[in-house]
C-alpha positions, 0 to 999 in steps of 0.5 A: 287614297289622298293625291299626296300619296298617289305623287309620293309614290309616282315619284319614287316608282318613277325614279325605279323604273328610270333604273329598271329602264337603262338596266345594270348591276343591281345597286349596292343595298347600303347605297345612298340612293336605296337608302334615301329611296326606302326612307321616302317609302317607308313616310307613307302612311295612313289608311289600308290604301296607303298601306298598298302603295307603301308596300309596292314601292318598298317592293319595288326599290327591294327589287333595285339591290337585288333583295328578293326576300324584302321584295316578296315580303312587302308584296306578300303584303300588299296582295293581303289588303288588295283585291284589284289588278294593281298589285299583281300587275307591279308584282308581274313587272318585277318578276319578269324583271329578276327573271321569274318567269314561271311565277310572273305567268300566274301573276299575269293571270290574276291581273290581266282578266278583261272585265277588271279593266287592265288588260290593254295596259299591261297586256306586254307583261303576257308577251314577255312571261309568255303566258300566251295561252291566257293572253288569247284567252283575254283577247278573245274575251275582251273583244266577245265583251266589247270592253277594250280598245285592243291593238290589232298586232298585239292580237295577231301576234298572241296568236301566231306565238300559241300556233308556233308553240302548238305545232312545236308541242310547247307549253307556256310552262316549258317555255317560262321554264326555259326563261326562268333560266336565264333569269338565274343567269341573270340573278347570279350576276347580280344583273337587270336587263333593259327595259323590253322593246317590241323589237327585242320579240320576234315571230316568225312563221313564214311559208317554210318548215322553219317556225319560231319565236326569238326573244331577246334579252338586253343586259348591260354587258359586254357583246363577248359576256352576253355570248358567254350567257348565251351558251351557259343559257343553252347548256342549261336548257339542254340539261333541262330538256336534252334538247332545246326546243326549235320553236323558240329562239333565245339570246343575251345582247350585250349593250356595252362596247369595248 
């Protein structure tokens, strides 16, 4: 892969994530900013390895507008012609990201094994898809193997969430299954959600009976609007499972005031 391509890429992901990074609306398809972006995608050319990253980045701005079927199909082919991490993890990303919570869960696994050497790069991709059984797994693995540099935290906190769930009779399934319900919240108001901080996950598993996970999402919305999100989340979830489960504690944040 010649360095050309490498910052041609860089360039126009890093212009992405900026987006992905304040939130918002998805962009108008027709905008300037899609167009010229997928013009400068689509001038990437050359081998099988420039094939990938034209790929991923077409993927990637598809993401921007909102388009899933031109998002799926651009990694549906980068993932034909590559075998390393590097598709799944961006593919991971962007599903967290448009709220698909359950398929970024099985995109984690493949990207995230220990011996492929990612695992401490994207390791916040297993926290925010909750794919926390794995993710010990990986710890665990990593440090049997001596092969990463693991944060502490990260580790003691993939497993307080896997007592929580266990306790509670959670599975990432269910839990991922809760989340893909906000994210069809989120997709049927054309919105992305601001980029995830440490703080927007919070565990709690304090000496009392009260044990949960609060995960936060922070859209671009009004406080009352991310309200309204919150209790259609909750009717959806209760229509899921009658009830929702106690261990784990879900909320829109709106980032805009009046």
């Amino acid at each position: 892969m010649t360095t050309q391509t490498k910052t041609q890429c860089s360039q126009i992901l890093s212009q992405v994530n900026a987006r992905i990074k304040s939130g918002g609306p998805y962009l108008d398809s027709n905008s300037f900013e899609i167009r010229r972006l997928l013009c400068e995608a689509q001038k990437i050319t050359g081998d099988a390895y420039q094939a990938i990253e034209r790929f991923i980045t077409l993927g990637a701005v598809y993401h921007l507008c909102g388009n899933e079927a031109e998002m799926r199909h651009n990694f549906s082919c980068a993932a034909k012609l590559d075998r390393s991490p590097r598709t799944a993890a961006a593919y991971c990303a962007v599903l967290i990201n448009m709220g698909f919570i359950s398929e970024a869960q099985k995109e984690f696994a493949k990207a995230a094994r220990p011996e492929l050497g990612w695992l401490t790069s994207i390791d916040s991709l297993g926290f925010w898809s909750m794919a926390i059984s794995p993710l010990n797994d990986f710890y665990a693995a990593a440090q049997s193997m001596k092969i990463a540099e693991l944060s502490a935290k990260h580790v003691e906190d993939a497993k307080r969430i896997q007592k929580i769930f266990q306790d509670a009779d959670v599975t990432d399934q269910m839990a991922s299954q809760i989340l893909d319900d906000a994210g069809k919240i989120l997709r049927e108001r054309r919105l992305m959600c601001c980029e995830h901080f440490e703080k927007d996950l919070y565990i709690y598993d304090g000496p009392y009976d009260e044990h949960f996970v609060s995960i936060r999402w922070r859209v671009p919305v009004f406080v009352d609007e991310a309200s309204d999100m919150s209790f259609e989340f909750i009717h959806r979830v209760i229509e899921r499972f009658e009830k929702m489960p106690a261990c784990i504690d879900f909320s829109f944040t709106g980032t805009q005031r009046r």
